[in-house]
Structures are given as C-alpha cells and as structure tokens.
N, C-alpha and C positions, 0 to 999 in steps of 0.2 A: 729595580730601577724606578725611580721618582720622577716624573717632567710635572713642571710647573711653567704656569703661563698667569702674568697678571694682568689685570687691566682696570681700568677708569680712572687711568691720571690725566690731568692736563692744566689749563692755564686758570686759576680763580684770582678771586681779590682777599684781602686778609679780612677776615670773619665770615670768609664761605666753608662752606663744608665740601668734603668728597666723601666717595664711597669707593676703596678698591676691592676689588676680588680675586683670587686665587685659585683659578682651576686645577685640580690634582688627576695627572693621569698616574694612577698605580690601583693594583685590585685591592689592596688595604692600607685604605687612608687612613682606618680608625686607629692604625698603628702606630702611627707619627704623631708628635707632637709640632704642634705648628708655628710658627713663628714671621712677625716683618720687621724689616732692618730697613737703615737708608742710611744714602751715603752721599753728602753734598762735596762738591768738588773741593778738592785739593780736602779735603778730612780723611779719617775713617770711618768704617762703616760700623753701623751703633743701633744697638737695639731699639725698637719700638715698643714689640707688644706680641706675647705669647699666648699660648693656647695651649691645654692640655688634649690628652687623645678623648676623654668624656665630652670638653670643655667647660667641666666645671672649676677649673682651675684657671686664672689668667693673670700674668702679668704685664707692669708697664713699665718703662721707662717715668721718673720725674717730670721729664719736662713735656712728657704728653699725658699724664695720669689727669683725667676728668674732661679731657677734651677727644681722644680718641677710645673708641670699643673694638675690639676684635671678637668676633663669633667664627663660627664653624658648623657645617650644616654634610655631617659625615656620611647624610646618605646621596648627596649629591656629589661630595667630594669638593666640598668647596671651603674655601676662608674668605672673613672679610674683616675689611678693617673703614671701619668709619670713624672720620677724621671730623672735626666738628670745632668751631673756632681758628678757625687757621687762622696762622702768622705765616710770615714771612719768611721767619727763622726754620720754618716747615719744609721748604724748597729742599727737595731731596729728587734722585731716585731711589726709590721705593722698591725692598725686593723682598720675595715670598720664598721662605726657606720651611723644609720639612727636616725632623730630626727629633732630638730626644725631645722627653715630656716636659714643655711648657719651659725651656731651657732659653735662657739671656745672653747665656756666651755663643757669641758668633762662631767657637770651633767645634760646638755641636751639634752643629746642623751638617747633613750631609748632603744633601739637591735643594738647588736654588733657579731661581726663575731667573730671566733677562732683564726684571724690572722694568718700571714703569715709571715718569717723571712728571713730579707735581712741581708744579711751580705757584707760587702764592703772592701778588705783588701787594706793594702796601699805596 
C-alpha cells in the first residue's frame, strides 16, 4: 500500500512559478515509478509529467515541456514537480500518483494523492 500526500498549491499570477511536492509513505519508494496528472473542472484528468524509479528517465506532457521539471529524491521518499511560467491554462488540481516506470497513461498508476489546487490568474 502506497499513501500519497501533496502539497504547495495555491493562488499565483501567470508567469509565477510553484513548486509541489509529493510525500510517499511506502518502505520502497524506489520501486514506483512516479507520476503528476491534473484535472481542471468539467475535463479529464491528463498527464503532466513522469519520473522513472532511478529518475533518470522523465516525461512531459507538450503543453508543459520547458516550463515544468519533475525530480524525485528517493531517499526522502519524495517528488517534485516545479512549475515555472505559469498560465492560466495551468489551473488544475494537481495530483501525485505512484505506478509503473515513468508511465503517461492515467491507468497505470495504481495510488493517487487527494491533490492539491493551483489556480493561476492572468
């Protein structure tokens, strides 16, 4: 069993940055592959930005490639996902899922956080 908790969203302007994080409670974190999704209202929920279990591996979504980084710091048990350029079009919440290695499809991930809500105004 996987619990995930994220945190550092909240209200910015567009061209601020955030930074979230992802706490992992499980004894082997370095076993999942990590992933963030978001989901703005009335959509579905869409990939961001993965992480392999080394994290030398990482993918993005297009329409965040060069503006957000995901890292992973596996002896803390942690993800992060720094946001950088914000738009408006960013407004999501934000949620931290654990699952296969460095994987994009939302149905491989099996433990997901409660996420956390950025909002971006312009």
């Amino acid at each position: 069993q996987v619990q995930l908790v994220e945190s550092g969203g909240g209200l910015v302007q567009a061209g601020d940055s955030l930074r979230l994080s992802c706490e992992a409670s499980v004894r082997t974190f370095n076993n999942y592959g990590m992933g963030w999704f978001r989901q703005a209202p009335g959509k579905e929920r869409e990939f961001v930005a993965s992480i392999s279990y080394s994290g030398l591996n990482r993918r993005y979504a297009d329409s965040v490639k060069g503006r957000f980084t995901i890292t992973r710091d596996n002896a803390k048990k942690m993800v992060y996902l720094r946001m950088d350029s914000l738009k408006p079009e960013d407004t999501a919440v934000y949620y931290c899922a654990a699952g296969r290695d460095a994987a994009i499809d939302v149905a491989l991930y099996d433990y997901w956080g409660p996420g956390t809500q950025v909002t971006v105004s312009s």
